[in-house]
N, C-alpha and C positions, 0 to 999 in steps of 0.2 A: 862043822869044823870047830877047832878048838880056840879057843882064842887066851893067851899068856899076855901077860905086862911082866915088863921090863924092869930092871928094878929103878932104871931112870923115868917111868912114866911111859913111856910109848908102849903102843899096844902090836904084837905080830899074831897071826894067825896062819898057821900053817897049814898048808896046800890050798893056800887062795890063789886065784888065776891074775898076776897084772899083764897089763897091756901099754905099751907104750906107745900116743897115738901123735900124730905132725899135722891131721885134716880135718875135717867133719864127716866126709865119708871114714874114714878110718872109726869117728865114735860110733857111728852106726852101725859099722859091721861087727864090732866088739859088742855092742847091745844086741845085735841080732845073735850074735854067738852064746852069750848070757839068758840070752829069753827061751831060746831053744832047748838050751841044759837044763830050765825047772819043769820040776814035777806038776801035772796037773791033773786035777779030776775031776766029777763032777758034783753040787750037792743043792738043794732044793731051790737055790739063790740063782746059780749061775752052772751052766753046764760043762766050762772050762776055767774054773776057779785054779788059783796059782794055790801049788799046797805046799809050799817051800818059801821058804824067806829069801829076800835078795837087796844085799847092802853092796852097793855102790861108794866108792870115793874117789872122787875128784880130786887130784891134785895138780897145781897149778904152777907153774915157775916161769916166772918172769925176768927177764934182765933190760936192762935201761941202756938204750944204746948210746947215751951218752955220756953216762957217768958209770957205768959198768955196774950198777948197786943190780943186784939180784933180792926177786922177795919170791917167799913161796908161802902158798894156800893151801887149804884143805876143805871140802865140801863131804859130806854124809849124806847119800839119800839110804831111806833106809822101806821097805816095805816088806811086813809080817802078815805071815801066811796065817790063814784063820782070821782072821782081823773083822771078819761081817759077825752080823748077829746071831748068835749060838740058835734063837728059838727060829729063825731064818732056815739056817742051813742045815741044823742036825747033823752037824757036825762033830 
């Protein structure tokens, strides 16, 4: 996917999947939905090696029920395909 910045700094990336989740099950099933979409194959390391990157973010919003202040977060998990050792997997 391609990924643009803004000329203010934020970053879009178009035809990214979000989800908007209220539970724990609900993160689950979006990761379950996310894990299933990557590519896999196999090479001398591991026989179900992930061969697709997959970046995650986390965002977070908060509001304070008492004083109404709203904050919001952001997390990045980030995992790169190919990532083990080249003389490993022959890759």
């Amino acid at each position: 996917l391609e990924i643009k910045q803004a000329s203010e700094g934020s970053h879009h990336v178009a035809g990214v999947v979000e989800a908007k989740v209220e539970n724990i099950k609900e993160v689950w099933d979006v990761l379950q939905v996310g894990s299933n979409a990557r590519a896999v194959g196999s090479n001398n390391v591991n026989e179900h090696s992930n061969r697709s990157h997959c970046m995650l973010c986390i965002m977070v919003k908060a509001k304070n029920l008492l004083n109404g202040e709203c904050t919001k977060s952001k997390l990045w998990l980030v995992d790169l395909a190919g990532s083990e050792r080249l003389a490993k997997t022959d890759v």
